[in-house]
C-alpha positions as CSV (number, residue, x, y, z in Angstrom):
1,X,152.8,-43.8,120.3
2,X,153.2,-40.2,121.0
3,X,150.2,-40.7,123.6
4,X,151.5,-43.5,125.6
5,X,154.6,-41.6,125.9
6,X,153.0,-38.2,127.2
7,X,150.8,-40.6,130.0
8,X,153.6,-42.4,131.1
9,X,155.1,-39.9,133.5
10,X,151.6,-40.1,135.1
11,X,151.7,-43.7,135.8
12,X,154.4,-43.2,138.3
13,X,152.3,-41.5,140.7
14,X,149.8,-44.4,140.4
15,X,149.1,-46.1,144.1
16,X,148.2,-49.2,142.9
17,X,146.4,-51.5,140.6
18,X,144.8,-54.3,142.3
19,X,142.3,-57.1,141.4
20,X,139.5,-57.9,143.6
21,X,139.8,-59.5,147.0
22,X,138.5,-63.9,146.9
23,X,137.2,-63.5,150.0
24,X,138.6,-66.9,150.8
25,X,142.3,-65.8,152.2
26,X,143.7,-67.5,149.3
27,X,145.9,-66.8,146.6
28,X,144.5,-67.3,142.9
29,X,146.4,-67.3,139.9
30,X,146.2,-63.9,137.5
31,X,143.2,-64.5,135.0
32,X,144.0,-65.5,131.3
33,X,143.8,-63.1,128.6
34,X,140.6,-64.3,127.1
35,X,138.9,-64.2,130.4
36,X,140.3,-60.6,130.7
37,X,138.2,-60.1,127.3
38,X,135.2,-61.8,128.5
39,X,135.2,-59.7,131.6
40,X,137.0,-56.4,131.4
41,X,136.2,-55.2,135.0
42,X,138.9,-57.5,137.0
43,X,141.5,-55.2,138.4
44,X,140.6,-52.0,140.4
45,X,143.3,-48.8,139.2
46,X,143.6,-46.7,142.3
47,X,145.2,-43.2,141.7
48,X,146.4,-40.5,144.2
49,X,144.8,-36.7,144.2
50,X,147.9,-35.6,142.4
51,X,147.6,-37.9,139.4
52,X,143.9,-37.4,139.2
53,X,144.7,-33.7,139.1
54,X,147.9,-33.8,136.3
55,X,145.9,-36.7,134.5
56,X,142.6,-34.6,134.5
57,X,140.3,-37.2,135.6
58,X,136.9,-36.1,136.7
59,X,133.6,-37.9,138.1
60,X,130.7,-37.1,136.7
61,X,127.1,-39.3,136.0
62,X,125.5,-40.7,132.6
63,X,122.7,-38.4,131.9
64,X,120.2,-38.2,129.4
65,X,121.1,-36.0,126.5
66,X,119.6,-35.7,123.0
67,X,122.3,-36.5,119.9
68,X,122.6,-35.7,116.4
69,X,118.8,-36.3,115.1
70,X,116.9,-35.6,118.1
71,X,115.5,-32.7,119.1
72,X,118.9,-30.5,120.4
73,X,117.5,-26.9,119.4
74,X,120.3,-23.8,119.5
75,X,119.1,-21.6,122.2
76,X,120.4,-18.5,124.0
77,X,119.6,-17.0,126.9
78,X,117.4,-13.6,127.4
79,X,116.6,-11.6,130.3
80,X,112.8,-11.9,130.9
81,X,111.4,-8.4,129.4
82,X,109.0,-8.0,132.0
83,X,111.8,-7.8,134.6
84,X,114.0,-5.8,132.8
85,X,113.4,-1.4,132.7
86,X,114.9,0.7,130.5
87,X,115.1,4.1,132.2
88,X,115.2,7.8,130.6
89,X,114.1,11.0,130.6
90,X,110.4,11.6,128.8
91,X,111.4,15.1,127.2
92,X,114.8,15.7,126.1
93,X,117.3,17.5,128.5
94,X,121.4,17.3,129.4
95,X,123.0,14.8,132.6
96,X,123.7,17.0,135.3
97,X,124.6,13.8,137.8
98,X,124.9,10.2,137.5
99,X,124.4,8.5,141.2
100,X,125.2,4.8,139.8
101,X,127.5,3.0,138.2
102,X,127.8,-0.2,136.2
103,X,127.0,-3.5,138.0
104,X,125.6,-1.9,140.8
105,X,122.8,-3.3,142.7
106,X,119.4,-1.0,143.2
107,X,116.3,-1.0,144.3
108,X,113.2,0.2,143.5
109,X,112.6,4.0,143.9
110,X,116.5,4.5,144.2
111,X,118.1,7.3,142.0
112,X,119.8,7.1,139.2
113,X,120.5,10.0,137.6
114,X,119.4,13.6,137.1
115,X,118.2,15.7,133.7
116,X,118.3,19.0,133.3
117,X,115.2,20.0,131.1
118,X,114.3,23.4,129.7
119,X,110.9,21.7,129.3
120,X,110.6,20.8,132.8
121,X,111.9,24.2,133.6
122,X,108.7,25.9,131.1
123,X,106.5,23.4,132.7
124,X,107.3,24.6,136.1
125,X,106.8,28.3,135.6
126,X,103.6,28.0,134.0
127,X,102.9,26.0,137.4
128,X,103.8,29.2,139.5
129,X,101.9,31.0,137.1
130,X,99.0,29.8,137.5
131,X,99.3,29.2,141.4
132,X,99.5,33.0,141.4
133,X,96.9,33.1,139.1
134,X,94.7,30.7,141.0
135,X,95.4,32.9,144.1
136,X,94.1,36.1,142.7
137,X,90.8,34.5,142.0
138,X,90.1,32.4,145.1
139,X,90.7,36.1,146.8
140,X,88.3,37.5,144.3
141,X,85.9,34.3,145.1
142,X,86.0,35.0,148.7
143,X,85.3,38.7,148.4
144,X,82.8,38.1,145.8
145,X,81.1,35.6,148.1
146,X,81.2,38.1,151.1
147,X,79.1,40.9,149.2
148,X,76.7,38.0,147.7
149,X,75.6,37.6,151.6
150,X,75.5,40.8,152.1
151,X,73.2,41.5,149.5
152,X,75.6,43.8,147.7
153,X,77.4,42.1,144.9
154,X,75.8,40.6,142.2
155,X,75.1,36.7,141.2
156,X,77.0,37.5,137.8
157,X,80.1,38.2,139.3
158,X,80.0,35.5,141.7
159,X,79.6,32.9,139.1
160,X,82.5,34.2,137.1
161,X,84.9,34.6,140.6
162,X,83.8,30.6,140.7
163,X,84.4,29.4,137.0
164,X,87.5,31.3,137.0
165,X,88.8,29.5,140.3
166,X,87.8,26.4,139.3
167,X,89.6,26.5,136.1
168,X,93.0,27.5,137.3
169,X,92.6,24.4,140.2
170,X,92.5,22.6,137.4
171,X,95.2,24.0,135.3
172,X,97.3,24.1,138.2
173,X,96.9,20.3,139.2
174,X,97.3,19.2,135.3
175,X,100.6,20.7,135.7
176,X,101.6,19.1,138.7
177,X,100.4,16.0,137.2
178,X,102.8,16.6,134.2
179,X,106.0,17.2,136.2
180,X,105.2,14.4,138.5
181,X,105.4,12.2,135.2
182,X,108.3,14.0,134.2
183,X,110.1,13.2,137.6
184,X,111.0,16.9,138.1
185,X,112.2,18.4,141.4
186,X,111.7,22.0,142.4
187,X,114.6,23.4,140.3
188,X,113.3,22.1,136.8
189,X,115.5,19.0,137.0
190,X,114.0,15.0,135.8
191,X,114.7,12.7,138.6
192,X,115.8,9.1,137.0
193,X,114.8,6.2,139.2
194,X,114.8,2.6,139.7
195,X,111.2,1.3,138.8
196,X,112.1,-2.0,139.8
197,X,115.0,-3.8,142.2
198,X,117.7,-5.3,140.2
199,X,121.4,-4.7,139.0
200,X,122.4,-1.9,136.3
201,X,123.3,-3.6,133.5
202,X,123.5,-0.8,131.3
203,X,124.5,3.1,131.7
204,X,124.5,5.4,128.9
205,X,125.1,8.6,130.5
206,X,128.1,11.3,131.4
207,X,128.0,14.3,133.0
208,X,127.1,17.0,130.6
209,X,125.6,14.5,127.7
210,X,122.3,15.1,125.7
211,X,119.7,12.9,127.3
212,X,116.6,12.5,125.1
213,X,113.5,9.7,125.3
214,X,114.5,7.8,122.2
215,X,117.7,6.7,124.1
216,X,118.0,4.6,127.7
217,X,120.0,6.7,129.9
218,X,120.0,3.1,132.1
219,X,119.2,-0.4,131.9
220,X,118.4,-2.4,135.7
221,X,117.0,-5.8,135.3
222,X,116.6,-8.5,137.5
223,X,119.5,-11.6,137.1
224,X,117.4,-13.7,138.9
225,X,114.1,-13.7,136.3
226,X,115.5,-14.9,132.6
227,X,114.3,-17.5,130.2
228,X,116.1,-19.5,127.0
229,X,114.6,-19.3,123.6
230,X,115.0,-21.5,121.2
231,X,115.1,-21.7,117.2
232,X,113.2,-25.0,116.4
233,X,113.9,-25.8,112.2
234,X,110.9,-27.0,110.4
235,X,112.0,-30.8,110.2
236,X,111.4,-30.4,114.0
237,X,108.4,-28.3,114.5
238,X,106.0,-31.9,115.1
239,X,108.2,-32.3,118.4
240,X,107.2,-28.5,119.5
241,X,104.6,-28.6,121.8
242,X,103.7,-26.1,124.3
243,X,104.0,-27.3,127.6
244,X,106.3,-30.0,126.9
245,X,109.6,-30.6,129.1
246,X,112.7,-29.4,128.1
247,X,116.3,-29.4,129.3
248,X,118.7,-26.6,128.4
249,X,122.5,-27.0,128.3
250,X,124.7,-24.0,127.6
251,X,128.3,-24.1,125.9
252,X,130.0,-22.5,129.1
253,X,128.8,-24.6,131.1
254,X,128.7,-28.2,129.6
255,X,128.2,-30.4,132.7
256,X,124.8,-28.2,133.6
257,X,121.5,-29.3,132.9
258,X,118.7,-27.5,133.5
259,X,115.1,-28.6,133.5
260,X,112.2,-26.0,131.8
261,X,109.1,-26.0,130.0
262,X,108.3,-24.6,126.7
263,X,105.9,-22.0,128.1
264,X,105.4,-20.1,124.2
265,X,105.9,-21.3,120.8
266,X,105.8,-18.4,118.1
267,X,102.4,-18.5,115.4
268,X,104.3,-18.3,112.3
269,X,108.1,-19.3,111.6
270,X,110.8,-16.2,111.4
271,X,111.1,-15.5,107.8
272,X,114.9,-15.3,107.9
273,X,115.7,-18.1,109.7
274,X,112.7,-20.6,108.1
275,X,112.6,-21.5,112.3
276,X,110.2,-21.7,115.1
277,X,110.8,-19.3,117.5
278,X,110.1,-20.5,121.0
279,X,110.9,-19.5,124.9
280,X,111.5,-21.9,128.0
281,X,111.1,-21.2,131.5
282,X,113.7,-22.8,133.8
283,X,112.2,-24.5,137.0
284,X,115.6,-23.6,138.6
285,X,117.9,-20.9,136.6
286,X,121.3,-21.2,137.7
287,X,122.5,-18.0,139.8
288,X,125.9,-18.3,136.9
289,X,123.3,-17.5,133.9
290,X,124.4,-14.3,132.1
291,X,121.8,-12.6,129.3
292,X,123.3,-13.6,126.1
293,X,124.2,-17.1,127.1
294,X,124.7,-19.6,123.7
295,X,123.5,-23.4,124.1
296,X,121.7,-26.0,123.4
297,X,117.5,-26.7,124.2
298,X,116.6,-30.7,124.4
299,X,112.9,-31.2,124.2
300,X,111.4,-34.1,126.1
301,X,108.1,-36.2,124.8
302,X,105.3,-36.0,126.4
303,X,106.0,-39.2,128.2
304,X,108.7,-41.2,128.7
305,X,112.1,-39.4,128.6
306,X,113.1,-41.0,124.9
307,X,117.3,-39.1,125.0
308,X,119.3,-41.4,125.0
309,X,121.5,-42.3,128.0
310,X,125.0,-40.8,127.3
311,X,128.9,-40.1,128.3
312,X,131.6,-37.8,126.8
313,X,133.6,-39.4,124.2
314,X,136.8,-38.9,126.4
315,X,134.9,-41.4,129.4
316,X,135.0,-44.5,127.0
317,X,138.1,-46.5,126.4
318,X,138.7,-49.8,124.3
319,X,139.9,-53.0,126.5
320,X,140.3,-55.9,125.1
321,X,138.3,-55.5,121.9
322,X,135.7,-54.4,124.7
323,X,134.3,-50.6,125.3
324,X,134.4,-49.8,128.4
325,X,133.7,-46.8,131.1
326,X,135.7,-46.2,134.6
327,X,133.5,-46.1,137.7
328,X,134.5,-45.0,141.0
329,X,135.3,-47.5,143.7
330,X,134.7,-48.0,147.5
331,X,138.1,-46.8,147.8
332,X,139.1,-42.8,147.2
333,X,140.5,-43.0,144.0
334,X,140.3,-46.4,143.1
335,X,138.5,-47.0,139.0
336,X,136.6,-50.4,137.6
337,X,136.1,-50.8,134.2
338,X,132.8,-51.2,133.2
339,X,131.8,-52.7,130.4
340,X,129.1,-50.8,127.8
341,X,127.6,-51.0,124.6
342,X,127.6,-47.7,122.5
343,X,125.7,-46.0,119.9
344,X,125.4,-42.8,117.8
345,X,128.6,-40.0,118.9
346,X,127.9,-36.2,118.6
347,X,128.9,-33.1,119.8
348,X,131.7,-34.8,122.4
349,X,129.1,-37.4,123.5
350,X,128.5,-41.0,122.6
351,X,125.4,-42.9,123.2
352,X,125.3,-45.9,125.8
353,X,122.8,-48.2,124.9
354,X,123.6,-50.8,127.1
355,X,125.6,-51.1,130.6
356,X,125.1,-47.8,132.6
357,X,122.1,-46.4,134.3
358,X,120.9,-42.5,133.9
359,X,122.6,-40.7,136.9
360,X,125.5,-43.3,137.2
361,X,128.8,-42.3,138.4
362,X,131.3,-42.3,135.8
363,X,134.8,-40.9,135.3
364,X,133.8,-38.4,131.9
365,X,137.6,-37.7,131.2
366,X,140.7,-39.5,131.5
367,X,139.6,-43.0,130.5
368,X,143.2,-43.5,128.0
369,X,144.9,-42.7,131.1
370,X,142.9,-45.0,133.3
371,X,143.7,-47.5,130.5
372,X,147.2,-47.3,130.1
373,X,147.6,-47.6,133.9
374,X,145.7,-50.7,134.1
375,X,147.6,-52.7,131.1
376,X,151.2,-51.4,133.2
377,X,149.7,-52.8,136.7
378,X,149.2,-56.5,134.8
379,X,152.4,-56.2,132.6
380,X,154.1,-55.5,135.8
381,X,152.2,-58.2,137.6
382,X,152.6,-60.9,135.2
383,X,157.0,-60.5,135.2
C-alpha cells in the first residue's frame, strides 16, 4: 500500500495510456480481463521526460550475464606492471626540488625531481681527480713519445707513460658511466625523470626529505594500459582456460561490460585464498577505469556463449498473473509490456529464459511505476 501511494503523484504527469490503433477506423470495445491475461501487451503507457526523470525510468538492453552458479569470478582492476615506473634515487640523498605534482601528466625524459647526494658529490670529485690525473699523464705520454723519436728517451718509460694513460681513460669513463646511472648533474645532484609517458599517480617527496632507493620518490604509469585479475575458487578451476573469452563488469559501473581474454592463469592456487589467480586483457578498457577497481569477471566457453540472457530485477513487473518487461515504443516515451518467462535471480538480476533477445531494448528500472500507470489508464477507461 505504502508503494502505490508514493507512485501516485507520478501518474499525474503521465501523457497517456493508449491501446493499439485497428487499423480499420473503427472503434472496438476494451478487451476482457482474461484476454488482458492471455496477452498482457495491449495498451501502450506513454510518459513525459519529467516523469521518466522523477519516476527513474531508464532504457537499457537484455545482455548476457553469468548468475549465481556460473562462472562470475571477483576481480579487481590493476595497472599493467610493465607500464607502470616507480622512480627514485639509486644512492640515498635529501629532495632539494620537486618539479611535479600529483595527477599531472608527463612524458618520457621530463623531470621530476632532484636529489642531493653526498655519494654523487664523492663520485664526482674522484671524476675531477682523475681527469687531472689523466691529464698529467697524457702530457707525460706525449713528451715521452717526443724523446722515443728522437732517440733519447727510453722504451721503459714510454710503455709506463702509456699504461698509466690508459688506465686513468678508463677510470675516468667508469666514473662517468656511474654518474650517468646515478642521474647526476654537474653540482653532485640526482636528476629524477620520467622513464616512460603517463600520469603521476604517486609522489612521495617534500623539499628537504630523506630520499633513499628502498623508497619511490614517484610513481607515473600509463591509465590507458591496465588489466583485471581474477580469483577463480577451485569448484571453478575446470572453466579456467587460457585464452578463453571473458567479460568483466565492475561494481561502479554496473551497466558496463567489457569484453577480454584470460591471457595468464597462475601454476599453483594462492595458499591463502585456496583460488586461482588469473589476469584478463580488455579488447577495449574503458578510459573511466581507475587501478583498484572491484568487480566481477564472467568467463565464456569456448563456444557458444552459455550466460544466460538477463534483466535487473527492478525491469520485471507482474500483470495479470503474467511477468512481464516494458519495451520502448515508436513513440518517445511510450512503454509495451512484454511478456517473459524467468529463471534463477542473483545479484539484482533475474534470468529470462524465454521472450527477449540478447541486446533488446528494455526499460531496467521503473517497471512498478510503468505498472501502476497502466492499471490507472484502463480503470479510468473502463468508468
Amino acid at each position: 500500500m505504502t508503494r502505490l501511494i508514493a507512485v501516485a503523484p507520478l501518474l499525474a504527469l503521465l501523457v497517456g495510456c493508449r491501446a493499439p490503433a485497428s487499423g480499420d477506423g473503427h472503434a472496438h470495445p476494451a478487451p476482457s480481463s482474461s484476454a488482458r491475461a492471455a496477452e498482457p501487451h495491449v495498451a501502450e503507457v506513454v510518459l513525459g521526460a519529467e516523469a521518466m526523470e522523477r519516476a527513474g525510468i531508464r532504457v537499457g538492453h537484455a545482455e548476457r550475464r553469468a548468475l549465481a552458479g556460473g562462472a562470475a569470478l571477483p576481480a579487481e582492476v590493476e595497472f599493467d606492471p610493465t607500464s607502470t615506473a616507480h622512480v627514485g634515487p639509486l644512492v640515498p640523498g635529501r629532495i632539494t626540488r620537486v618539479s611535479v605534482t600529483l595527477g599531472e601528466r608527463v612524458r618520457r625524459g621530463q623531470l621530476l625531481g632532484l636529489v642531493a647526494s653526498i655519494d654523487a658529490s664523492a663520485a664526482r670529485a674522484r671524476l675531477d681527480q682523475a681527469r687531472a690525473r689523466l691529464t698529467a699523464a697524457e702530457a707525460t705520454l706525449k713528451r715521452q713519445q717526443q724523446l722515443s723519436t728522437e732517440g733519447i728517451g727510453a722504451q721503459r718509460a714510454l710503455i709506463d707513460a702509456e699504461a698509466q694513460a690508459t688506465e686513468l681513460r678508463a677510470e675516468v669513463a667508469g666514473l662517468r658511466r656511474q654518474l650517468a646511472v646515478f642521474g647526476s648533474g654537474g653540482a653532485g645532484e640526482l636528476s629524477l625523470t620520467a622513464p616512460i609517458a603517463g600520469v603521476v599517480v604517486a609522489v612521495h617527496a617534500t623539499l628537504g626529505e630523506a630520499a633513499t632507493p628502498e623508497q619511490a620518490a614517484f610513481i607515473v604509469t600509463d591509465p590507458t594500459k591496465v588489466w583485471v585479475r581474477g580469483d577463480a575458487p577451485e569448484l571453478e578451476l575446470g572453466r579456467v582456460q587460457l585464452g578463453a573469452a571473458a567479460v568483466v563488469r565492475l561494481h561502479a559501473f554496473p551497466d558496463l561490460a567489457m569484453p577480454g581474454v584470460v591471457t595468464y592463469v597462475a601454476p599453483a592456487l594462492d595458499p591463502r585464498t585456496r583460488s586461482l589467480p588469473l589476469r584478463v586483457t580488455l579488447q577495449a578498457p574503458d578510459p573511466r577505469l581507475r587501478g583498484g577497481l572491484f568487480g566481477t569477471v564472467e568467463l565464456v566457453a569456448a563456444g557458444a556463449d552459455d550466460r544466460p540472457v538477463t534483466v535487473p530485477t527492478d525491469a520485471v513487473a507482474e500483470l495479470d498473473g503474467q511477468s512481464v518487461v516494458f519495451t520502448p515504443g515508436a513513440a518517445p516515451g511510450s512503454f509495451r509490456p512484454h511478456a517473459v518467462a524467468l529463471g534463477r535471480r542473483s545479484g539484482g538480476y533475474v534470468e529470462v529464459r524465454s521472450g527477449l533477445e540478447p541486446g533488446a531494448p528494455v526499460a531496467t528500472s521503473g517497471a512498478f511505476t510503468l505498472k501502476s500507470a497502466l492499471r490507472s489508464a484502463e480503470l479510468a477507461g473502463e468508468h
